[in-house]
N, C-alpha and C positions, 0 to 999 in steps of 0.2 A: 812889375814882376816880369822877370824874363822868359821865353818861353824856352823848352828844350830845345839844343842845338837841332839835334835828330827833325824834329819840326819846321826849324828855320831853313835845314836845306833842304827838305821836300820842298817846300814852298818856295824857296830857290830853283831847284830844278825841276817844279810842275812847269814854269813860267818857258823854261827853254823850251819844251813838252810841245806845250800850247800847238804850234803849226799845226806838228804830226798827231797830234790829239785830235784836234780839230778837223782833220782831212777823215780823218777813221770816221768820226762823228759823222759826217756827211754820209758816208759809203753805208753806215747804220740808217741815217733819217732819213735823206734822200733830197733835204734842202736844207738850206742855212740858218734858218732861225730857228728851228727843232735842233739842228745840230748844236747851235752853240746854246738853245739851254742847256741839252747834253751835258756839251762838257764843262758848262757850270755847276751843274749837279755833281759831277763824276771829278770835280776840281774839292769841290767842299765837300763830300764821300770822302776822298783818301784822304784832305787834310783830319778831317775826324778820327780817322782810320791812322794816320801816320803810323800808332804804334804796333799794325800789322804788318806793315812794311820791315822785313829782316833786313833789307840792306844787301839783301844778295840777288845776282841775278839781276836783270834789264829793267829799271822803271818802268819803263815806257811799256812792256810785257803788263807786270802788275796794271797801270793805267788803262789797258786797252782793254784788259778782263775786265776790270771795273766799269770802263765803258759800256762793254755789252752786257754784263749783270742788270748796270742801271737802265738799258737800254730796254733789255727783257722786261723788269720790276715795271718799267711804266710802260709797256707795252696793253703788258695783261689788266692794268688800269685804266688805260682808254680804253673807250668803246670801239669794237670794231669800225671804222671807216674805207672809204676808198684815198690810197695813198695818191699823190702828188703824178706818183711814177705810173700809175695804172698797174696791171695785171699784167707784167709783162712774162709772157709764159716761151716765147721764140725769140730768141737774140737776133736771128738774120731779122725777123720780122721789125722788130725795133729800129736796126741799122736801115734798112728799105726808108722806115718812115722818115727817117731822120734829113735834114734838107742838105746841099751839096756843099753849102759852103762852110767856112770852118772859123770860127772866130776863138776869141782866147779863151774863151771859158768854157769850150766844147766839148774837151777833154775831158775837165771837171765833170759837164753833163752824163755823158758815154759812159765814164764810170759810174756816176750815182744811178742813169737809168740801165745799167744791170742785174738781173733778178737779184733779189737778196741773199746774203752773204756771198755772192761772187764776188760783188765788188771789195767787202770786206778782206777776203782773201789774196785776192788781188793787190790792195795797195798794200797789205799785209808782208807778200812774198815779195813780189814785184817792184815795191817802191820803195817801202820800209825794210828790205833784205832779210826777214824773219826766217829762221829754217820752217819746213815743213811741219815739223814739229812743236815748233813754238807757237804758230799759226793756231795748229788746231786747239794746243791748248789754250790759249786765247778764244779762241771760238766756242769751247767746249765738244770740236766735234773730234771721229775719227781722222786720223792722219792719212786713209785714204780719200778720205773726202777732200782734204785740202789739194790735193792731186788733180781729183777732179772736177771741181770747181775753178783750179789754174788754168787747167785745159780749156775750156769753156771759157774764161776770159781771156784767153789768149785766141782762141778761134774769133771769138766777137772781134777784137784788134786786126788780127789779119784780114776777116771780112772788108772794114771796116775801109782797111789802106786801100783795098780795091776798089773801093766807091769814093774816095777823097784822098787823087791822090798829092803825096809829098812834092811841094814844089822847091827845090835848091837852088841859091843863087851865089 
């Protein structure tokens, strides 16, 4: 039995998704193996879901709300614990701790060890080109919030270059 088209291309275009799915999932868990059941969950979620899907407007939008939906849903199912990231309540404070040298996956770190939802915001605007407004819808927050939470990771970045800096060759 063949499935609907409409099904066949989601499942075609979750697979493109995948990276940028995958990086957001981090910026939510805060490590790799939480992230990628993530976006296992939140891959098999829309396929079920495909027929919510109008077809209008950004997948990847739709995908990212799904993500933090799913993200929230098993939040409030696990038990409180202490995350990976710790408490991190001061971003200079974080940056100070952080060691001088810079290797390839640093970046990746910097961002996941940003308090929560900056970083989401962040690769949100910043990496993924989301307006402001798409952001917060995504997020479910205010659209001033996504303002402010920009700022705040873009402060952490500038810190950041003055403690490690860029060597060009």
């Amino acid at each position: 039995m063949r499935q609907p088209a409409t099904t066949i291309d989601l499942r075609r275009d979750l697979v493109g998704l995948l990276p940028r799915l995958r990086r957001f999932a981090i910026t939510l868990a805060g490590e790799t193996t939480a992230a990628d059941e993530l976006v296992q969950a939140v891959c098999q979620r829309a396929i079920s879901r495909g027929h919510q899907w109008s077809g209008e407007g950004r997948l990847e939008s739709w995908m990212y709300t799904l993500a933090r939906q799913q993200w929230a849903d098993d939040s409030r199912k696990r038990k409180p614990k202490a995350s990976a990231r710790g408490n991190v309540t001061d971003i200079r404070e974080a940056a100070r701790e952080r060691s001088a040298a810079v290797d390839p996956d640093a970046i990746h770190r910097m961002i996941a060890d940003m308090p929560d939802g900056v970083s989401s915001i962040f690769l949100l605007v910043d990496v993924e080109g989301h307006s402001y407004q798409q952001a917060a819808d995504i997020m479910g927050i205010p659209a001033a919030s996504v303002a402010s939470q920009l700022a705040t990771a873009r402060l952490h970045f500038a810190e950041l270059a003055d403690t490690h800096p860029i060597h060009r060759y």
